[in-house]
N, C-alpha and C positions, 0 to 999 in steps of 0.2 A: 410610298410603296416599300421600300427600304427597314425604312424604322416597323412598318407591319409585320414582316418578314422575321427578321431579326427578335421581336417581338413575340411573334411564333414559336421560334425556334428556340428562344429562352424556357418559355411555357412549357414546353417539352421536355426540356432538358430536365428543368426543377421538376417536374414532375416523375422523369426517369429517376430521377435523384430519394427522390422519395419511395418510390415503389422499390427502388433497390436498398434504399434502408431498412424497409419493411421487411424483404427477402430474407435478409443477412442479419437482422435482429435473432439472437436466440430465444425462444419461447423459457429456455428452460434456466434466465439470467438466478444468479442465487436463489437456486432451490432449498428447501429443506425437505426432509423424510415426511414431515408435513403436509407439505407443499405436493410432494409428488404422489400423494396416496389424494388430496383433496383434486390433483390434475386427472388421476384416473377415475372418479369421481365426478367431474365436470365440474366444480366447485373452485368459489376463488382462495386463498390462503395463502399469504408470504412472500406472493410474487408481486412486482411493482403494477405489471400487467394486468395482473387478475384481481390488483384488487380496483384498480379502474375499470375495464369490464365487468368485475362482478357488482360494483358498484350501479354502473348504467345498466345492465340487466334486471339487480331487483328494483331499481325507481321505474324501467321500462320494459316491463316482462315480455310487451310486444314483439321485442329487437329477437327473442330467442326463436321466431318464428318465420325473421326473416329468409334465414341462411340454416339450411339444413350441413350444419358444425359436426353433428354426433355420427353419422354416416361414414366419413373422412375418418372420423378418430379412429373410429373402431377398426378399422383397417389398419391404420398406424401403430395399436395396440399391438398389433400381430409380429411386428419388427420392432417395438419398443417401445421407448415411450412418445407419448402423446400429449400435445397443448390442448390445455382445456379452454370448452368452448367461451370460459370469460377472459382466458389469456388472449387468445385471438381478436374476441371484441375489443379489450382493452388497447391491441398493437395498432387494431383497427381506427379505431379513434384517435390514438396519438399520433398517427402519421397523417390522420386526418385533419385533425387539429395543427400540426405543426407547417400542412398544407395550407390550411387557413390564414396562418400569420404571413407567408409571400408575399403575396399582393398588399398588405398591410404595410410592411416591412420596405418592400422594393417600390411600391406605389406603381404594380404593371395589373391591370384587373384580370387578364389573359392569363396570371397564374395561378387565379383559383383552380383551376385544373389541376393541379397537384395535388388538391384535396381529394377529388377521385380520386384518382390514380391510388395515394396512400389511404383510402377508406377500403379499396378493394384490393388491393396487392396483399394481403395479411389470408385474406378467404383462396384467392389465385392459390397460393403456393401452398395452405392445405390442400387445395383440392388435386393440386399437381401433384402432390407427394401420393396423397390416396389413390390415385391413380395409377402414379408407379408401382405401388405394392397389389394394385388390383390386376395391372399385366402380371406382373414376376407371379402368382396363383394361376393365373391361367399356362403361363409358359412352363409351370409346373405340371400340371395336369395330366400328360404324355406319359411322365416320367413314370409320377406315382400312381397310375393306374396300370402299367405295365409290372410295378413292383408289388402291388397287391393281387396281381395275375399270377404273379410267381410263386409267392406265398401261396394263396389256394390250391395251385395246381401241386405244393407240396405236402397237400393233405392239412394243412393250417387250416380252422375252422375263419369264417368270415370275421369274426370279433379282433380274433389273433392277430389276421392279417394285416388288418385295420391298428392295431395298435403298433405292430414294427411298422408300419407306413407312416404312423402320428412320430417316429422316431428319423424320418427322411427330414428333415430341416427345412428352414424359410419361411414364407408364412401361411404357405396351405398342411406342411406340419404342423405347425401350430394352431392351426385352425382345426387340425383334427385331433388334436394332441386335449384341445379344452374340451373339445367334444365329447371323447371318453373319458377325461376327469369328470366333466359335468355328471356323467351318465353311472360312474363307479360314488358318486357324493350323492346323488339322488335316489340311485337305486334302481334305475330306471334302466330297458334295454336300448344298448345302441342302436338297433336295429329293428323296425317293425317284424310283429308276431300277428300274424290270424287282423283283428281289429282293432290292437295295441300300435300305437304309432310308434316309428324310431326316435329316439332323442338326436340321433346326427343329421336327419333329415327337418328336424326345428331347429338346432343351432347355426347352421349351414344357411336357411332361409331366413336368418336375421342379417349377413351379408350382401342379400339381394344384389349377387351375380348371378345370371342366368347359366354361365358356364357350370361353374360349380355348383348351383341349385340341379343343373341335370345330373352331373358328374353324384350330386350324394343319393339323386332319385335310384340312377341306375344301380349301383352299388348296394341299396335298401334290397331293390328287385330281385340282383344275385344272390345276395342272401338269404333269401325266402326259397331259392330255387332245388334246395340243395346240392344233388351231385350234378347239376348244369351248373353252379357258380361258376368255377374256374373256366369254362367255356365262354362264357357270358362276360365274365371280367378279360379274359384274351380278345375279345372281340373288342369289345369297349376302349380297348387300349388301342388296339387299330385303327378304331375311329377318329379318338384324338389325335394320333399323330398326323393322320391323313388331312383333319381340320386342322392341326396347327400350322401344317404346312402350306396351303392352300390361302392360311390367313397371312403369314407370313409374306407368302408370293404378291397377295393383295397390294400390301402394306408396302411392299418395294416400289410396285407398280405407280402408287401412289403418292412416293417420296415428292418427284421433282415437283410435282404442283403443287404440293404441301409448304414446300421451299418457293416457293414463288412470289410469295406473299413478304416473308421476309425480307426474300435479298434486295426486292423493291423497295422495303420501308428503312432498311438499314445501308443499303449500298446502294441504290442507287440515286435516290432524292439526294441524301445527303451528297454525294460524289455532283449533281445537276446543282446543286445549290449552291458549292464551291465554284464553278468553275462558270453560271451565270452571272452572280451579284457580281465579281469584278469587272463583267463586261458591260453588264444595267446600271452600273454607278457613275461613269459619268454623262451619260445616257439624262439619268435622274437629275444629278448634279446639272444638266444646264437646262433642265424643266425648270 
């Protein structure tokens, strides 16, 4: 019982050990100018990573189909740079692989499990990251809708307003920022006309947030509206704040059972597991 235990609780460990190697790896080890134009790109080049991932991607095209990679990126794009999706496969697999050699290595079968662990901890922490940059655009939302209320209500035409708003920072600036770059390189208007679509309401629906997929719809609407915009963007900004707050109140609400799960996997087995095995040991010991 003892030796299962202990057994257990090795398997875990090496496998924590692995997922936190995978965590703390930087994607971005000896880049070159190369390197980071083929990372934004999706492409492998120069990196030890990527060229192991790009490697098992073109003998297994399959694998690109697993794990939706480019979703994440592109978000991360928005704050900087971003691992390409054969650097991630690449960390992917060598943590995987290097999961594989434990049980080899130690002769315990119980730590193939580390090979999980390190095949998925590399995707985990993309998709952690893109998530944080996906709240920080909604917790923006408030702001920069209230700040393009202000703009129109100063007689700023909607494009105008729109452009010192792509000037507010983070990555829903930025998000709007490549919008009218796109839309001033294309030729195209940011804004739907009559049965002319907007360009900001296509670049915006490549993010596939529903927050901000409303936030660009209504913004299109005001624009069309003429002298009710600024009314229409005042309102809107009201809205958000009232939903942001309300999600917020949620979210608190929802903390302690969110924590529940944790404190049990992290403080309390381990603290029962101390504090039984030296009372079950000579228990054991005279079975």
């Amino acid at each position: 019982m003892l030796q299962q235990l202990l057994t257990l609780a090795t398997a875990i460990s090496a496998g924590l050990l692995v997922a936190l190697i995978a965590a703390r790896t930087d994607f971005a080890f000896s880049r070159t100018p190369g390197s980071v134009v083929a990372g934004y790109l999706g492409r492998a080049e120069g990196n030890a990573f990527e060229q192991v991932g790009g490697a098992a991607l073109n003998r297994f095209p399959a694998l690109g189909g697993l794990v939706d990679v480019e979703s994440h990126r592109r978000w991360l794009l928005l704050v900087g740079a971003a691992p390409s999706a054969a650097a991630v496969w690449g960390l992917a697999l060598v943590c995987g692989g290097f999961g594989l050699l434990l049980p080899v290595i130690t002769g315990v079968p119980a730590l193939a499990a580390a090979a999980l662990l390190g095949l998925v901890a590399p995707f985990a922490r993309l998709r952690s990251q893109g998530n944080a940059v996906r709240r920080r655009v909604q917790r923006s939302l408030p702001d920069l809708a209230a700040l393009m209320a202000a703009e129109m209500a100063a007689s700023n035409p909607p494009d105008r307003a729109l452009a010192r708003a792509a000037e507010f920072g983070g990555p829903l600036g930025n998000l709007l920022r490549r919008a009218v770059e796109e839309a001033r390189t294309a030729g195209r208007p940011i804004f739907g006309h009559e049965d002319i679509p907007g360009l900001l309401v296509e670049v915006v629906n490549r993010y596939d947030l529903p927050p901000v997929k409303a936030f660009a719809a209504q913004i299109d609407q005001a624009s069309r509206t003429g002298v009710a915009g600024p009314e229409l963007m005042a309102g809107l900004a009201r809205t958000l704040i009232i939903a942001y707050k309300d999600r917020s109140l949620r979210e608190a609400e929802a903390l302690e059972s969110r924590l529940a799960v944790p404190t049990v996997l992290f403080f309390f087995l381990p603290f029962m597991f101390l504090i039984l095995v030296p009372l079950l040991l000579p228990v054991i010991n005279a079975l």
